[in-house]
N, C-alpha and C positions, 0 to 999 in steps of 0.2 A: 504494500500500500504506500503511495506516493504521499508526500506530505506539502500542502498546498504552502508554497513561498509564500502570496498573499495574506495569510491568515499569521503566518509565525512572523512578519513585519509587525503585524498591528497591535500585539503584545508585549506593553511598553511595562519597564518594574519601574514600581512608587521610586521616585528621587530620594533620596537619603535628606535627613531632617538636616536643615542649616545652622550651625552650631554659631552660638553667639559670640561677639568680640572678646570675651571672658575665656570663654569654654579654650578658642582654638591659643588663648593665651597660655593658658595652663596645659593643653596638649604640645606646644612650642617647648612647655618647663622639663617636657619628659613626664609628666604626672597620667594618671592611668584613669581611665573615666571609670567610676564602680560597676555603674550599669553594662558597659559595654566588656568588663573583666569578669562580672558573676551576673549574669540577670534575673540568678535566683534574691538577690539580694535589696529590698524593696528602698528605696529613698524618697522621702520625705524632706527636703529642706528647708525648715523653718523660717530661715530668714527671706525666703521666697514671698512669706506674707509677713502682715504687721501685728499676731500676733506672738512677740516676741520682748524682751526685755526692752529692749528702745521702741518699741511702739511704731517703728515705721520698718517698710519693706526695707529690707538690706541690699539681696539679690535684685538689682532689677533688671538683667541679662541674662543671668546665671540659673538654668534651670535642673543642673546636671553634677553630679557629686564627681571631686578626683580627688585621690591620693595620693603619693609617693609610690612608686614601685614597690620598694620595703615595705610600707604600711600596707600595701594590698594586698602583697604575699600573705599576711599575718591575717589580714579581715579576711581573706578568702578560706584561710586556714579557719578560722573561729566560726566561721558557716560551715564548712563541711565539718564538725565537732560539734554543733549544736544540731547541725540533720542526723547524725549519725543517732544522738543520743536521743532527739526528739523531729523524729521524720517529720511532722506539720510546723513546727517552725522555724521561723526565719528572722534574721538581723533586719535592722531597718535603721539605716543612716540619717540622721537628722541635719548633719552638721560635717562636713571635713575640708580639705582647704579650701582656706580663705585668700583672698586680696587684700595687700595692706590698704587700702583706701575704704575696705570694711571695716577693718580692725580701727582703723583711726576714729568711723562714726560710731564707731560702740566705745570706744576708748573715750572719747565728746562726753557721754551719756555718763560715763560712772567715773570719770576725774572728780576729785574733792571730794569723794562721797564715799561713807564705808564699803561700798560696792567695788572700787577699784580692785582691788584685791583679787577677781576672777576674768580680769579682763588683762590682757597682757598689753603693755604699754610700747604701740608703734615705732615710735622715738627712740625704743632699745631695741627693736629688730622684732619688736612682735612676739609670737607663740609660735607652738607647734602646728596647729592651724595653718599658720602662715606660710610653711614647707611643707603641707599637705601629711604631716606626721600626726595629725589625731585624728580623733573621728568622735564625732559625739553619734552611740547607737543605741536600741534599745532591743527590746526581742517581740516578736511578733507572737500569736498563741496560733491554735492551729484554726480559729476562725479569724483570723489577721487582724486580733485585737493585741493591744500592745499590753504588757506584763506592766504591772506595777513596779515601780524599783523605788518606793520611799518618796520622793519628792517629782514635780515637772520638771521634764527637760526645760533646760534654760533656766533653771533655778536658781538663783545668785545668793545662795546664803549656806549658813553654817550646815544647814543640814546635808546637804549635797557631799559632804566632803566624805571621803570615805571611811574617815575616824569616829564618824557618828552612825556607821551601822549599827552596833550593839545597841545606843540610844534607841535609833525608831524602830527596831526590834520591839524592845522595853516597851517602849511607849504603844506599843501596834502599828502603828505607822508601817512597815515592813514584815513581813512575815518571815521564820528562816526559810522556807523553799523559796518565797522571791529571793532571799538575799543568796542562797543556794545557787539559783539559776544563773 
């Protein structure tokens, strides 16, 4: 059976999505997009909208998570460890590199203010964020509800720190299996 030239012409693939001033910046850095390294791995980035600790959109290009090569051997690693042990769920990226020019408007928001303290100050080179070496994540359940882990991401206070598991433990705040997971 002959296969009509005419017909395999007209069968055009979707164009690949136009990656923002941002995005092809951070692909330039050598940094790995998450989505396009695990796409089991769901993202969410917060600062995409304005509800967030500074109250306004952060991203407003940037609709796509990356990290450092290093750090994404290690996330990808930490997904296939949480499938293994728990096949329905999955990580979900809130947060991983950033642009100094973000970090500066959230630096804006919590100068002078007990708050400084969780925000890494531009002017000294930033945070890990800012080399795409963190990742703010959380866990997905196996109806793509996010686990509790003691306080909201984006949470700028005492409680967040990791010294204060036992506390919200104590308190109920935290359960040990969330603090487990």
């Amino acid at each position: 059976m002959e296969r009509d030239a005419a017909c395999s012409d007209s069968i055009e693939e979707a164009p690949a999505p136009v990656k923002s001033r941002t995005a092809r910046y951070l692909d330039s850095l050598g940094f790995v997009n998450i989505a396009e390294a695990d796409s089991s791995i769901a993202i969410d980035l917060m600062y995409t909208r304005a509800d967030n600790f500074t109250g306004t959109i952060l991203y407003e290009d940037l609709k796509e998570a990356y990290l450092h090569p290093d750090a994404m051997k290690s996330l990808k690693q930490a997904q296939r460890l949480l499938k293994e042990q728990y096949p329905g769920y999955s990580l979900i990226v809130y947060d991983a590199a950033r642009p100094l020019s973000v970090q500066q408007k959230m630096w804006d928001v919590v100068k002078g203010t007990s708050k400084y303290i969780y925000v890494s100050n531009p002017s000294r080179g930033g945070g890990l964020h800012n080399y795409g070496l963190a990742v703010d994540i959380s866990i997905l359940d196996d109806k793509g509800l996010p686990l509790p882990m003691g306080t909201p991401v984006d949470h700028l206070g005492r409680e967040a720190h990791i010294t204060e598991e036992a506390a919200l433990v104590a308190q109920g705040k935290l359960t040990e299996q969330e603090r487990a997971n």
